[in-house]
N, C-alpha and C positions, 0 to 999 in steps of 0.2 A: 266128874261125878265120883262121890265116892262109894265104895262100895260097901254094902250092907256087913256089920263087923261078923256075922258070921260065915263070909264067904270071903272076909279080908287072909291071904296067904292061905287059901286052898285050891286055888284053880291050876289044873294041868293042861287044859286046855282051852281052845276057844274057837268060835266059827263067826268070823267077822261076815256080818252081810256087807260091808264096804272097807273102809278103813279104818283103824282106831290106834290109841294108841294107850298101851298100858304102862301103868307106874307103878313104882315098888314104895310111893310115900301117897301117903293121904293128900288130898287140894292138888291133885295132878302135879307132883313134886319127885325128884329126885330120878335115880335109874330108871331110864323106858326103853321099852321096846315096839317099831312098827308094826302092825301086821296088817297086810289086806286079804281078799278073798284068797284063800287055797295058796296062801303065800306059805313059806318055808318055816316049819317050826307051829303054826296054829295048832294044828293034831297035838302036838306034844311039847307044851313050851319051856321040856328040858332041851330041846334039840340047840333050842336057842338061851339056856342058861336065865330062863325065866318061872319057872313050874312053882308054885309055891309064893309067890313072892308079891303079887297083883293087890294095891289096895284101891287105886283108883284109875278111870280111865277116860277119854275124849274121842271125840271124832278126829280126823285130821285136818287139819285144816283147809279149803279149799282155797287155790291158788290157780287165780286167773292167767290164763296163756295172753301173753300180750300180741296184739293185733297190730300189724301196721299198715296205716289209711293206703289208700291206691292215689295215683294222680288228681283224681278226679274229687276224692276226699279232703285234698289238702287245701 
């Protein structure tokens, strides 16, 4: 998603309810950074050489833990 151009290279911070992940280009392009809940750097995202810079952003992606069947499943 991109973000609204008056809020494009002004954010210092951010409070992820989950994961996300922000970009420094428009269409979720170029330099990113992760963050998730009360991860390192959200409060202030010069901690993480990011402050100013956010034009668009996504969820993370979720990624299935793979399961393997028991005897009985095979």
């Amino acid at each position: 998603m991109n973000l609204p151009a008056v809020w494009e290279k002004q954010i210092v911070s951010v409070d992820p309810m989950g994961c996300v992940i922000l970009y420094a280009e428009q269409e979720c392009r170029g330099l990113r950074r992760r963050l998730e809940r009360w991860s390192w750097g959200s409060s202030n995202l010069k901690d993480i050489s990011f402050d100013n810079m956010i034009t668009s952003l996504s969820p993370c992606p979720v990624v299935k833990k793979m399961v393997i069947p028991t005897d009985d499943e095979l």
